[in-house]
N, C-alpha and C positions, 0 to 999 in steps of 0.2 A: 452601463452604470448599475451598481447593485442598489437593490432595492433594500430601505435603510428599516427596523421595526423595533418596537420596545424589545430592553433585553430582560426578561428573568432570569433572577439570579436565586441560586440554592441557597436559602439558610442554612446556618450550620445546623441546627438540631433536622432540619429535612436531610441534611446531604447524609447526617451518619446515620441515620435508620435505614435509608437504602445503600448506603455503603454495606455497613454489617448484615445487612440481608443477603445482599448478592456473594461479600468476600465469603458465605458461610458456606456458599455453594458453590464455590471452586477454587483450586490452589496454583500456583506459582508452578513453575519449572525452575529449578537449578542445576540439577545431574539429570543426565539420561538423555532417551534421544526427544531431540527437537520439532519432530517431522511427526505426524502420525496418520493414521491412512482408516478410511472406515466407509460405510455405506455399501460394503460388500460387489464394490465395483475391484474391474481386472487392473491391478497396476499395471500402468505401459512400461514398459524400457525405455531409457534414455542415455544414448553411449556416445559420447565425443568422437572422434574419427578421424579429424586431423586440425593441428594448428598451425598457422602459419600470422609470422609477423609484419605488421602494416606499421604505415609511416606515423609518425607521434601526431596526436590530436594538439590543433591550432587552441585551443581552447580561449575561442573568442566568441561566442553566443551569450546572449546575455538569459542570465536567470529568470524565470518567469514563476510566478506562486501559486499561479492560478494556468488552467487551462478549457477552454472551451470550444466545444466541437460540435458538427452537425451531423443528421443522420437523415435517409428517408428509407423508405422500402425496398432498394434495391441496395443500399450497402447492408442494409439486417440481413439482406438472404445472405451474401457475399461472404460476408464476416464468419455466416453461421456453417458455409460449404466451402471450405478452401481444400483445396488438391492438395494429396501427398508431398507433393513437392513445396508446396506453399508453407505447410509444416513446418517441418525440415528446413526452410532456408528463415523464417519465424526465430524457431526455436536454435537457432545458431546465435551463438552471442560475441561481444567483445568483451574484453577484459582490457581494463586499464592499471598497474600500478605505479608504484610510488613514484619512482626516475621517471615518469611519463611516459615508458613505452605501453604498447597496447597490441594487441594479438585479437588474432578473429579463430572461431573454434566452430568448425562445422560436426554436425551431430545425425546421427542417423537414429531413428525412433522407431518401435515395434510397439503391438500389443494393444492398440488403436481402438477403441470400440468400434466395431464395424457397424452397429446402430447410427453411429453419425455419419452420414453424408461427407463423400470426400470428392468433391464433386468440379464437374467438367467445366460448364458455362456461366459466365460470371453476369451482375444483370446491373443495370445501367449505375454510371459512377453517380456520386451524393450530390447534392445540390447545395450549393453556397448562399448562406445568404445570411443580412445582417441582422444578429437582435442582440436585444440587453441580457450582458450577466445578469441571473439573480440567483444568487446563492443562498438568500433567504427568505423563507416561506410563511408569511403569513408572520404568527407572533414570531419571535425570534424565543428559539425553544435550548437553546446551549445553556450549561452549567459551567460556570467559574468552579474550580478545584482546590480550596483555598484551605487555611491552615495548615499549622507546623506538621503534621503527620499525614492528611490524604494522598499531597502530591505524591508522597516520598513512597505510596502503599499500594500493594499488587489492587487492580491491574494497570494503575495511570503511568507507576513508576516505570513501566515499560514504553513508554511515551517519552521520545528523543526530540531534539532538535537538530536538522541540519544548517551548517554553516552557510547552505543560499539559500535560506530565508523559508526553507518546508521543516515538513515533518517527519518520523520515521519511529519505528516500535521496533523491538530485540529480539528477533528471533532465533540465537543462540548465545552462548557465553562469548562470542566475539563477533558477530553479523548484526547487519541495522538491515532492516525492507521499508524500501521508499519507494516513491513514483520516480521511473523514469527522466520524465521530462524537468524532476527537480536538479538534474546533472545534466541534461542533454536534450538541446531542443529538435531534436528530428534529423539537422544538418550538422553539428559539433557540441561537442563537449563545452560548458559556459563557465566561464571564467573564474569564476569561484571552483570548477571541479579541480584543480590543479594542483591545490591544497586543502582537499577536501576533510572537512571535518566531524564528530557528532558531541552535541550536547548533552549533557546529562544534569538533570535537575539534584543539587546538594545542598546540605542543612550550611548557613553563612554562618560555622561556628566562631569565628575571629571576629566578625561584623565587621568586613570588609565596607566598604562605602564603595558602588559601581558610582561613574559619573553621573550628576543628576537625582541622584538618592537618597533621600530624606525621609526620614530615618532609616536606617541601614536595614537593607531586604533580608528577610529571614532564608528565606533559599536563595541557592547563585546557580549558574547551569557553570558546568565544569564540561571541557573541551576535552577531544580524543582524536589522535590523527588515524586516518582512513589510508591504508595500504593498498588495498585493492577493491576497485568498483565492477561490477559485471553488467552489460544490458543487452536485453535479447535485442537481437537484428529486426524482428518484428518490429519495435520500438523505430530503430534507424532507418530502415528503409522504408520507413511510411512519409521520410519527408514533401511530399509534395502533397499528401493528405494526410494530416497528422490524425492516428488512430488511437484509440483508447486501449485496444484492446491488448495490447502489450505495455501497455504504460508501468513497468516496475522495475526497479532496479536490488542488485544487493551491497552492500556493504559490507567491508571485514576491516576490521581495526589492528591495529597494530600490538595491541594487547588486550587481551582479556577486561571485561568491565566486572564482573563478579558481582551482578545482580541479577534478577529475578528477570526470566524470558519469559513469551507465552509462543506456543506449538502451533504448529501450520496444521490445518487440515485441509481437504478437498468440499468445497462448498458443495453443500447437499441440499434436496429439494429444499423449498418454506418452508414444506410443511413439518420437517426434520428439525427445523430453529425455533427453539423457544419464542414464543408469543409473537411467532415471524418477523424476529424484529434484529437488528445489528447495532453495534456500537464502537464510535470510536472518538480520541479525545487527540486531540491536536495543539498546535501556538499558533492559533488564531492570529492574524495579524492587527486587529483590529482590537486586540484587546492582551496591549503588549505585556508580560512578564508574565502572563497567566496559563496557567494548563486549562484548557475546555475539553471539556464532555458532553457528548451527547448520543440521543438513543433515536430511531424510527422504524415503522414498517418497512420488508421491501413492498415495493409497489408492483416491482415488473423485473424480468430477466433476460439476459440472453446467454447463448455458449459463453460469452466472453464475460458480460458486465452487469452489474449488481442496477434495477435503478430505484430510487429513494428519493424522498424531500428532508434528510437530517439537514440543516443548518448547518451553513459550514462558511467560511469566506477564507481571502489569500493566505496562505502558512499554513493550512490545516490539510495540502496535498500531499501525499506519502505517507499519512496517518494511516494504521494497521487498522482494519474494520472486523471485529470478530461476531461471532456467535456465541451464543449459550447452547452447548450440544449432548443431549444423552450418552452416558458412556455406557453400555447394561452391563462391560464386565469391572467396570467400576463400582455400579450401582448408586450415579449421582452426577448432573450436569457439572458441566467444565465449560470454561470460556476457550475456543480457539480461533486465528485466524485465518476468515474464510475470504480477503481480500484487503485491495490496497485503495484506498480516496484517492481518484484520481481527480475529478472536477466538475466541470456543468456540460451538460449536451441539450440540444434541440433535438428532437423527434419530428420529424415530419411523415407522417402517414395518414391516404388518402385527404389529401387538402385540410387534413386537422395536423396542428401544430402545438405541442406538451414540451415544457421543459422539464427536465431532471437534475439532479446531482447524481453523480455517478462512482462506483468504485468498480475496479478490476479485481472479475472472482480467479480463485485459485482451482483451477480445472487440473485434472489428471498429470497432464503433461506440464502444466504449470507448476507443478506439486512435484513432479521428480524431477523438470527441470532445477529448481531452485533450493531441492534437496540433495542434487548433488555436487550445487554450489557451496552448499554448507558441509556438506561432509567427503567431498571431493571421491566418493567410490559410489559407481550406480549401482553395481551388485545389494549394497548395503541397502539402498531407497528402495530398490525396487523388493527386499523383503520383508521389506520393516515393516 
């Protein structure tokens, strides 16, 4: 059951003072590349190796908006030490397009920091157990995104809807980044992926009447068909414990959307994030027609996942979580993202028990996995 709390809502004279504060300190993408890479860490390589075609996804799982998991002390080590090989069979993915066939692509990876642990023994699996969602923390701390121009303005506009029922943000002039699990729950592809689609919030210049709508909504979300979906095997092959730490997917549309994207980057210390803090805006489920926004501390990390108390409930998974990050040969912070909202986890360590809201960070390999989804040549990611 989620735990229900007052909402504040943004005035508009509050929401444009911190609007024009933040839009003043960073800009849009429209040309150039997508990807960018900093913290003076070694790019890996990541080179496909071979493809081979599987039988067409049933695409009978049902959608889920929400996801929630558990953790204790022997999956944190686990997660944080997997074997080369574990990698590697991770970072393999499927591709699904449009006629519904689907291919699996195995990939070989170099250039690994050997600082991390690739390690032997695995230490006891997680423990199940039952508690309440709560996705929101105390006051309920989300911003409604309202008026005729916010929605429509860098960075919210980069904030999509998909067609079962998440979220997702643009990371190139034709790619969406979502969570995983909003296409596939561990075991198949969900029913909705089959005509999978993305939303995009536009001005109702005709004043269309949606069913139900009284007075006729100033923005309508305008639809785009999905060509091709990718999800790392990481994702798949965790069905019998479904894992976070691959929870992302990509999307590529069938045509170009000709709006403003924001840039991946490799999630870097705290202490490298403005006011350590992330942000991301999502369609809340619970508060239908609306874009939300919202901002928090991290609280805690792992190799894999982001963890925080941002406010968030069902529809707002797949939401793109960025940063505010120093550029020095810019000479001036930029928003990029440094992860994707996947959901809620329990922590269990040493018979104390914390919950979270979680996002999946963009780690090295994560980063030139999913740049070379976008730009389909690893030569390219791995110099960029």
């Amino acid at each position: 059951m989620t735990t229900r709390a007052p909402v504040f809502r943004m005035g508009r004279s509050q929401m444009l003072l911190i609007f024009l504060y933040f839009a003043n300190q960073s800009r849009a993408s429209r040309t150039g590349p997508n990807t960018s890479w900093g913290g003076g860490q070694k790019m890996p390589v990541f080179r496909p190796q071979e493809t081979v075609r599987l039988v067409k996804p049933r695409f009978s799982a049902e959608a889920r908006q929400e996801l929630t998991t558990h953790c204790d002390a022997g999956c944190l080590w686990r997660e944080a030490h997997p074997t080369f090989d574990d990698l590697k069979e991770d970072l393999a993915y499927e591709t699904v397009y449009l006629n519904g066939t689907r291919t699996l692509t195995r990939v070989d990876i170099s250039g690994v920091d050997s600082d991390s642990p690739l390690s032997q023994t695995h230490a006891p699996r997680r423990r199940r157990r039952r508690r309440r969602k709560r996705q929101i923390f105390g006051v309920d701390g989300r911003f409604d995104i309202r008026g005729d121009h916010f929605p429509l303005s860098f960075p919210f506009s980069t904030t999509v809807k998909i067609s079962t029922g998440c979220t997702g943000i643009l990371v190139s002039d034709r790619h969406v980044l979502t969570a995983a699990h909003c296409i596939h729950d561990g075991k198949d592809y969900v029913k909705g992926a089959k005509k999978l689609k993305v939303g995009f919030l536009t001005e109702n210049l005709k004043g269309q009447m949606p069913k139900r709508a009284k007075p006729p909504p100033k923005l309508l979300i305008r639809w785009s068909r999905v060509k091709r979906t990718q999800v790392p095997r990481g994702w798949i092959r965790s069905q019998n414990e479904l894992s976070m730490d691959y929870d992302y997917a990509l999307l590529e549309l069938k045509r170009p959307h000709g709006k403003a994207y924001m840039e991946l980057t490799v999630m870097p210390s705290p202490a490298q994030v403005a006011g350590n803090r992330i942000h991301f805006t999502g369609f809340d489920s619970d508060r239908p027609g609306q874009l939300v926004y919202r901002f928090c501390p991290i609280i805690n990390e792992t190799p894999h996942l982001i963890y925080q108390h941002c406010d968030a409930q069902p529809g707002s998974s797949g939401s793109g979580v960025y940063a505010k990050l120093w550029l020095p040969d810019k000479h001036h912070w930029e928003r990029k993202i440094v992860g994707i909202f996947s959901g809620h986890q329990w922590v269990d360590l040493n018979g104390v028990q914390k919950d979270y809201n979680v996002a999946v960070r963009i780690t090295p390999l994560k980063y030139a996995q999913i740049c070379y989804w976008i730009k389909g040549n690893y030569s390219e990611c791995h110099s960029n």
